[in-house]
N, C-alpha and C positions, 0 to 999 in steps of 0.2 A: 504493500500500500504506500500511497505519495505523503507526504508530512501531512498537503491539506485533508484527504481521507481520513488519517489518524488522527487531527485536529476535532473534523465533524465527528467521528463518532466517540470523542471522548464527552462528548455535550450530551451524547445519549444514555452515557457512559454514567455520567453526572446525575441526570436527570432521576435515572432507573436506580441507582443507587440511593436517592433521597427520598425517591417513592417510597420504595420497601421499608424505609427508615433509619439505614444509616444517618450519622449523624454529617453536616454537611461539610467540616473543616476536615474530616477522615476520609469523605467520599473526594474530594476535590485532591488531597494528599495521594490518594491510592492512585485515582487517574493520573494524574502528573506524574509519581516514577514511574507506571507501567507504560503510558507513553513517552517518555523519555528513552526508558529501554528499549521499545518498537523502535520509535526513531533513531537510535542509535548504536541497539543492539549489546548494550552493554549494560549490565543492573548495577556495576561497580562505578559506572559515571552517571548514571541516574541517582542511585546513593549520595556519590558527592554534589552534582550539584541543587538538591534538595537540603542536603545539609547546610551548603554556603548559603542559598536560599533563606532557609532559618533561622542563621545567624545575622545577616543583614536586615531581614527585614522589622525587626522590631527593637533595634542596635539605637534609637535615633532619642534624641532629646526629646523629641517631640510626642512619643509614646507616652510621657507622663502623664499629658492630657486626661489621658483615659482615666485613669484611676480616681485619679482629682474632680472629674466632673461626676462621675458614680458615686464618688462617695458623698458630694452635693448635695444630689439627687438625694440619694438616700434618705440623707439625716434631715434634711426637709420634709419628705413624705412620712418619717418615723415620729417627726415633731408636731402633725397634725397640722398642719400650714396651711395646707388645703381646707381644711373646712376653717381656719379666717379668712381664706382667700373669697372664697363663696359666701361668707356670712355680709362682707364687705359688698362686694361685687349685688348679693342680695339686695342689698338698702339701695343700691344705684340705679335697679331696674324693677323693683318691687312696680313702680305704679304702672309700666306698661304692661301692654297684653302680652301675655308668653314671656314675660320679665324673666320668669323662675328658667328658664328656659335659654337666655342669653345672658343669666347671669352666670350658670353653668359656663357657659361660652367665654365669658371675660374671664371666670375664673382660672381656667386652665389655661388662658392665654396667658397669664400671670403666674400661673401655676407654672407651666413649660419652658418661662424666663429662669427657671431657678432650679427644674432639676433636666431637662433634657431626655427624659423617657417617657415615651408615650404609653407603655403597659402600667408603668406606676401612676400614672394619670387618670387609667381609666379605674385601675382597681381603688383610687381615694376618692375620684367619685363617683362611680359605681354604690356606692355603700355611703356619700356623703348627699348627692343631688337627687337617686331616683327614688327613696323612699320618699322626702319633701315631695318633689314636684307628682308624684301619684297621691300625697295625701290631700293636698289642692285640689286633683280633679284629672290629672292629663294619665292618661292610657302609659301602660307600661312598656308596650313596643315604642312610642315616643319619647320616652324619658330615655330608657337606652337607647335609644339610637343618636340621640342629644349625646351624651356621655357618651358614645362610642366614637362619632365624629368630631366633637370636639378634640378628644384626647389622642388624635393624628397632631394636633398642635405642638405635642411635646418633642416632636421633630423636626419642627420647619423651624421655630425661633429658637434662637440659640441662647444656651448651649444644646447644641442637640448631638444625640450619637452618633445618628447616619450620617448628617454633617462630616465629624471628625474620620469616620468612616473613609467616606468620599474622598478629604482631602488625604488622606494616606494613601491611596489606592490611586489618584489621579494626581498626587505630588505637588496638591495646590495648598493655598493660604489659608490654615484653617480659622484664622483671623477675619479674611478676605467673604469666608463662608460664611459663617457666624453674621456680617456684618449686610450679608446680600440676604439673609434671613428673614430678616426682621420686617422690610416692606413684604414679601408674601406671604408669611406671618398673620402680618395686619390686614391683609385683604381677606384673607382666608376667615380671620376671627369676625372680621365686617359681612363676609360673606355669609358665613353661618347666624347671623343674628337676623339679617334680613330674609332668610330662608325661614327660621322660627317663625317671624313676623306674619308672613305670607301662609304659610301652613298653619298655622291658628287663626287665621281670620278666615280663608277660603277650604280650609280642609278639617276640619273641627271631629268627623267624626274618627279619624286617623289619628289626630294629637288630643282630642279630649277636651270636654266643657271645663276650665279651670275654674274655681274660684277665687275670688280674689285672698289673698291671704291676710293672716291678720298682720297690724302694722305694728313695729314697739312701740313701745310706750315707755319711751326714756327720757329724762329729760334732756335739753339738746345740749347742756356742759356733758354728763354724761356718756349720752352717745356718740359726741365728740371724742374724749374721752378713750374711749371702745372701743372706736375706727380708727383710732390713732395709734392703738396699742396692738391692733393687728394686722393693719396697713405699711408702718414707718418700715419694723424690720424684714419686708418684703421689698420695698420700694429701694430702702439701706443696701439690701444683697444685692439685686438688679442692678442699681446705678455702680456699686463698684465691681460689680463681674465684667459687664458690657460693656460702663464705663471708662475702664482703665484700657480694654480692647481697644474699644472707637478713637478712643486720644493716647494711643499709644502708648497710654503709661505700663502696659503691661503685656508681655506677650500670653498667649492662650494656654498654654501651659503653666504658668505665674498666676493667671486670673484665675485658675483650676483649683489652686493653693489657697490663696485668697480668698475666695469662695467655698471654699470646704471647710477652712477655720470659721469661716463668719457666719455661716450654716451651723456650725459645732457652738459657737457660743449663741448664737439667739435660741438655740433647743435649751442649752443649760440655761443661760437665764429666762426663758421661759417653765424653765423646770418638768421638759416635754420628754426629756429623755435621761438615764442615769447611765450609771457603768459600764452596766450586764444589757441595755440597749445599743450603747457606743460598740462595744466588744462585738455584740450580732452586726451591726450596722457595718463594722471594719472585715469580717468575714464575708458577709455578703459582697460586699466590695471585692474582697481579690477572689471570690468565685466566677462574679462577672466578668473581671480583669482578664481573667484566665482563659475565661470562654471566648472574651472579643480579640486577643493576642493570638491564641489557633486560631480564630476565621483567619484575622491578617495574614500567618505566619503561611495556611494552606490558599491564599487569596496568591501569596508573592510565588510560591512553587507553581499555582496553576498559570501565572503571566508569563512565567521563564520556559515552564513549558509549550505555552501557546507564539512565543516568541520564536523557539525553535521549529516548530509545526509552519509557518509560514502563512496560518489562516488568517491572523488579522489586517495581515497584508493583501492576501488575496483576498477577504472583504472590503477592504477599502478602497482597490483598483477594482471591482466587481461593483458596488455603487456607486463610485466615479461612472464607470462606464455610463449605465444606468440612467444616468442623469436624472437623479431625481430632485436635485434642491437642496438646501439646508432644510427647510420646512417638511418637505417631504420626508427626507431622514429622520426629525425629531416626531413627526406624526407618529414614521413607523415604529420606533424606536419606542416611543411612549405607549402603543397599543401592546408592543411585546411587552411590556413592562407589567402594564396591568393582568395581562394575560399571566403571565408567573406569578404573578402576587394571587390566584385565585388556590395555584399549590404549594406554594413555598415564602418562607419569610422575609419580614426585609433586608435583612443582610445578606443571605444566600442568595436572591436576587441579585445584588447590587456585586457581590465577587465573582459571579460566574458570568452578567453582563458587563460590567467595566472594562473587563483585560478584552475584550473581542470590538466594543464602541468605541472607546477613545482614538485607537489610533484611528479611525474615521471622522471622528471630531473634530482631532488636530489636522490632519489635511485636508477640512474643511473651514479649518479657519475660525472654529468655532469656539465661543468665551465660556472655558473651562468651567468656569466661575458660576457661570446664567446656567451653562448645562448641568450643571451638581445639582440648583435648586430644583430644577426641571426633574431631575433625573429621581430625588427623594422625595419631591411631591407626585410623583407618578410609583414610585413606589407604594406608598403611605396609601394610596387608593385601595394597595392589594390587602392592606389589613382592615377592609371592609366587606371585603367581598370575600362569597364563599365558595371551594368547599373550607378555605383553610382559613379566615380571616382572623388573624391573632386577637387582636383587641376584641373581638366580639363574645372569643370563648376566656377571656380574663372577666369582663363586664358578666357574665353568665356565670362563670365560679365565684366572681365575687358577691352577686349578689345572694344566693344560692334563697330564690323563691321560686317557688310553683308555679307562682303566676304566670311569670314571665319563661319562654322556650326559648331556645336558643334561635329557631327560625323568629321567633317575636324583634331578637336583638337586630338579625341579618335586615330584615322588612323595616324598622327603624332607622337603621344606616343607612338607608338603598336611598332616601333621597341626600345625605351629604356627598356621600361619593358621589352623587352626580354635583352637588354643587362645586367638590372639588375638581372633578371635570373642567369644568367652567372655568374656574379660578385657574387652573392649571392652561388653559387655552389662553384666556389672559395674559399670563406672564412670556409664555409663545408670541403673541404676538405685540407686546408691550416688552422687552427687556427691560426699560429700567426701574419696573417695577422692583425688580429683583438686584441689576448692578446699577442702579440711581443715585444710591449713597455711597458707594465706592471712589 
């Protein structure tokens, strides 16, 4: 067989592998020496260059990031942040129709400022917004489906993981990332609020007759007072994570630091977390550490071996030829995307498409930068859709009622993912949505 044959069928290779359930950093590892060895006929230079492979790819300063934002993440979500973030975001949108409902929405907008994971997103409100807004009045497929698509948010605004992902895997500024974030980010969270809006006035028997809920009844030093006290130290973390980013006072690995102390002390002095939580919260952490360092590790063997293979080159003289456009490419490129995301997750996605897209990207000329957002909001679609969609079966364990089925969660979602559709077509045809503030 020619390199390119031994390229394509290691994709099948790939696939069939993760089907049955391998896991996907050992299926990507297996294919990469045994194609190497096809190609070269030799398992003792397949060995070594998997092993150099290895060693280089997660050698770089820049890998600190990782640990530093997880552990963020964490100790915010262990600190209960999220239900002030929502209690706050509540009082802002209590008087409009479907408030409860786009207050979810601002939450985790503010919520995803500050840990970067969309599964912990959806499991803090899962368990903090859908009993609320079903006790008002809104249907349970509605309420999750609000928390399901919201908490894709915890990906696009930075810090977010696929982000960091991205820029490891595409060699780009994961500063640069972070920073192109935040406008689709804010479309995305404006998007979803006007879709609540629209779907509770025109579609009632879908989202539910709400009632209006009760109002506090604080006095207004007091609930000044309230909002203050669990508003400031979110607003506090955000401005110096992203802050020190934006004006350069810090690089993303430094702001990572930064950010995980200053998460660590607003839990202690909120008195949210003790010891014997810090101690889970730091295991946690290098479990994850560990998991996202094998994807990379089997992400940089699968590129060395598709580099050898000659496929990415022969796709990218094969859609040159083609002619089909930048447009046309990101159309296509975007439809694969969601298509994967229906069986496999978003990092798996994002390692086994990257090493075959880019170099098509690059010899199209295309901003690394615009295409990473493109490329993790088109992802992020796949963890709404089914058979596989991640977020949808955390929002389902997490809430663990009767009431609500898991097909209830999927029928809920089905109108964000379209709105992310939408939003995602936007920033296609608007880039500075995304590289504006670059």
């Amino acid at each position: 067989m020619t390199g390119i044959e031994i390229g394509l069928w290691s994709l099948v290779g790939i696939l069939s592998l993760i089907w049955i359930g391998m896991h996907v950093s050992i299926a990507l590892a297996l294919v990469s020496f045994l194609g190497i060895w096809a190609l070269r006929d030799n398992p003792q230079l397949a060995a070594r260059t998997l092993s150099l492979a290895a060693r280089e790819s997660i050698s770089s300063y820049l890998f600190g990031v990782v640990p530093l934002f997880v552990l963020m993440g964490l100790v915010v979500s262990r600190a209960d942040i999220g239900r002030d973030t929502f209690d706050v975001a509540n009082r802002a949108f209590q008087r409009l129709k479907g408030g409860l409902g786009m207050a979810t929405v601002g939450a985790n907008a503010v919520f995803a400022a500050i840990t970067g994971i969309s599964i912990a997103s959806a499991a803090v409100f899962a368990k903090v917004a859908v009993p609320e807004m079903m006790r008002i009045g809104h249907t349970g497929r509605f309420a999750s489906g609000v928390v399901a698509g919201s908490s894709v948010l915890g990906m696009m605004i930075p810090p977010s993981l696929l982000l960091i992902l991205y820029g490891i895997i595409a060699e780009q500024s994961v500063g640069h990332l972070f920073i192109a974030g935040i406008g689709p980010g804010l479309v995305l969270a404006l998007a979803f609020c006007i879709g609540i809006a629209v779907m509770v006035r025109f579609f009632p028997g879908f989202t539910g007759i709400a009632i209006a809920p009760p109002r506090e009844r604080l006095a207004p030093v007091s609930l000044l007072r309230d909002t203050t006290s669990k508003l400031l130290p979110i607003v506090l973390l955000i401005t110096l994570v992203l802050g020190g980013i934006y004006g350069g006072v810090f690089t993303p690995t430094e702001a990572g630091a930064i950010g995980a102390l200053g998460a660590i002390v607003i839990a202690l002095a909120k008195r949210r977390i003790g010891a014997r939580t810090l101690w889970q919260v730091t295991l946690e952490t290098g479990h994850i550490t560990a998991a996202i360092c094998f994807l990379i590790i089997a992400a940089t063997m699968y590129s060395r071996f598709l580099s050898l293979s000659g496929l990415p080159a022969f796709l990218t003289e094969w859609v040159a030829a083609r002619d089909v456009g930048i447009y046309g490419f990101i159309l296509l490129y975007c439809l694969i995307l969601v298509v994967l995301g229906t069986i496999l997750d978003s990092s798996s996605i994002m390692l086994i498409a990257l090493p075959l897209v880019l170099p098509i990207a690059q010899a199209m000329q295309i901003d690394l930068i615009w295409f990473g957002i493109i490329t993790v909001l088109a992802v992020e679609i796949g963890l709404l859709t089914p058979p596989l969609g991640l977020s949808v079966y955390v929002i389902k364990g997490a809430l663990d009622d009767p009431r609500i089925g898991l097909g209830d969660v999927f029928a809920g979602a089905a109108p964000f993912a379209l709105i992310m559709a939408v939003v995602l077509v936007l920033i296609i045809v608007f880039p500075a949505i995304a590289i504006g503030l670059l």
